[in-house]
C-alpha positions in Angstrom: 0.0 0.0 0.0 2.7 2.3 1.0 3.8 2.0 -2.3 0.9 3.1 -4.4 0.9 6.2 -2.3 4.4 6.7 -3.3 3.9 6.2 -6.7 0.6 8.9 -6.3 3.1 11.4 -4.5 5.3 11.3 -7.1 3.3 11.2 -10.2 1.2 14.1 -8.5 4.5 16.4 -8.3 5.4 15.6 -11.9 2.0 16.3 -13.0 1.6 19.5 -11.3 4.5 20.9 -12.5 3.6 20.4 -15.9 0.7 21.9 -15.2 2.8 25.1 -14.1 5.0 24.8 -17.4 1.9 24.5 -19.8 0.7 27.3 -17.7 3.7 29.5 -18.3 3.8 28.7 -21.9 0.2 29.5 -22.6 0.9 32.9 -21.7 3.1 33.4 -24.6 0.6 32.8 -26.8 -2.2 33.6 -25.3 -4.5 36.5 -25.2 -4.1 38.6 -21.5 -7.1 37.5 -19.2 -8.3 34.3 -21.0 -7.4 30.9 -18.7 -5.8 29.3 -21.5 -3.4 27.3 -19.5 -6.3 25.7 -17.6 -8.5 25.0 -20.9 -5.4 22.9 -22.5 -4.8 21.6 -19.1 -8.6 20.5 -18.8 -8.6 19.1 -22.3 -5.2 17.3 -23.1 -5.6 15.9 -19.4 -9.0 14.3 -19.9 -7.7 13.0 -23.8 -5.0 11.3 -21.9 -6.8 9.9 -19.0 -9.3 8.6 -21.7 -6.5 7.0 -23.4 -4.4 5.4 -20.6 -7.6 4.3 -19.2 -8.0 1.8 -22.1 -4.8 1.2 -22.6 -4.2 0.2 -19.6 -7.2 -2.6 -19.4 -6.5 -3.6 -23.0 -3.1 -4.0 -22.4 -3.3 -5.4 -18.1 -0.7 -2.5 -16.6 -3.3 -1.1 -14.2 -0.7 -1.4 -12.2 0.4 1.6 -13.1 -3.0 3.5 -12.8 -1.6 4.9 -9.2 1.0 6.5 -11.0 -0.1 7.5 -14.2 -3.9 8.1 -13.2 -4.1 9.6 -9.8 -0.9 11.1 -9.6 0.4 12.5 -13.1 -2.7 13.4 -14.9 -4.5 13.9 -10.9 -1.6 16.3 -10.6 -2.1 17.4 -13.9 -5.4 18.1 -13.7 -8.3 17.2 -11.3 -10.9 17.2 -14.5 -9.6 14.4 -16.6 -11.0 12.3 -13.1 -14.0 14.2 -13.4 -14.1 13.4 -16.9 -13.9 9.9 -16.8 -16.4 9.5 -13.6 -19.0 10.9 -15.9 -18.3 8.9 -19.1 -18.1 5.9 -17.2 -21.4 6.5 -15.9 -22.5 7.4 -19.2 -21.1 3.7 -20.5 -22.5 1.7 -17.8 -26.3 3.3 -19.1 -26.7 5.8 -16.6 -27.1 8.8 -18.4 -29.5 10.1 -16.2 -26.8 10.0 -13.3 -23.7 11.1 -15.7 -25.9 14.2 -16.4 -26.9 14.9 -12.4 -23.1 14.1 -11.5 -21.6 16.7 -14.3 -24.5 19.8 -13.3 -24.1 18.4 -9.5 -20.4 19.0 -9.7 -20.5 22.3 -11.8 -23.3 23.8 -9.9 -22.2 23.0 -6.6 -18.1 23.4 -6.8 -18.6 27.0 -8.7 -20.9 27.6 -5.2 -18.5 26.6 -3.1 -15.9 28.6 -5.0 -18.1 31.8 -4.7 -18.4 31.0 -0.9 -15.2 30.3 0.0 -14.1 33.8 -1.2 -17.0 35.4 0.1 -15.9 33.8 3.3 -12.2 34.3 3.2 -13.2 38.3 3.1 -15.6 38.4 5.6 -12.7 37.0 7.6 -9.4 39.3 5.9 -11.3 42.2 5.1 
């Protein structure tokens, strides 16, 4: 066990500083106040998890899911999890549940967003 969070720690730091450096780079090319960064983050994260996800079955190297899955593209970014919790349900038939799970976690983690900083400055106003 200790070893699967090892492998999580450390694909998790090499994910999230990739993150940083696609970050850094999108603002060469980017327009000024656009998230950029995040978008290609968001979207290359979520291809790859789509891809490693079958590879991985097809090919029997789950074992590597710790590292690759949870820790790089986790680290990478947090949606390509998201992404595949909701296609998954989507496979298995529940589209009814895939649709509650994506507005459900929209809805409810832009609201927790909004009161967190309305929080935070109540408290360092």
């Amino acid at each position: 066990m200790i070893m699967s969070f090892l492998q999580v720690a450390l694909g998790g730091a090499l994910g999230a500083m990739l993150r940083f450096a696609v970050g850094l780079g999108a603002l060469r090319f980017a327009a000024p106040g656009f998230p950029v960064g995040v978008l290609l983050v968001n979207v290359l994260g979520s291809f790859l998890m789509g891809a490693f996800a079958m590879y991985s079955f097809h090919r029997g190297v789950q074992h590597l899911n710790p590292f690759v899955m949870t820790g790089l593209l986790g680290g990478f970014t947090t949606f390509s999890a998201f992404s595949l919790e909701a296609f998954t349900l989507y496979e298995r038939g529940q589209v009814m549940a895939a649709g509650l799970y994506v507005a459900l976690s929209v809805v409810l983690s832009l609201g927790a967003l909004v009161m967190g900083v309305w929080v935070a400055r109540g408290l360092w106003a």
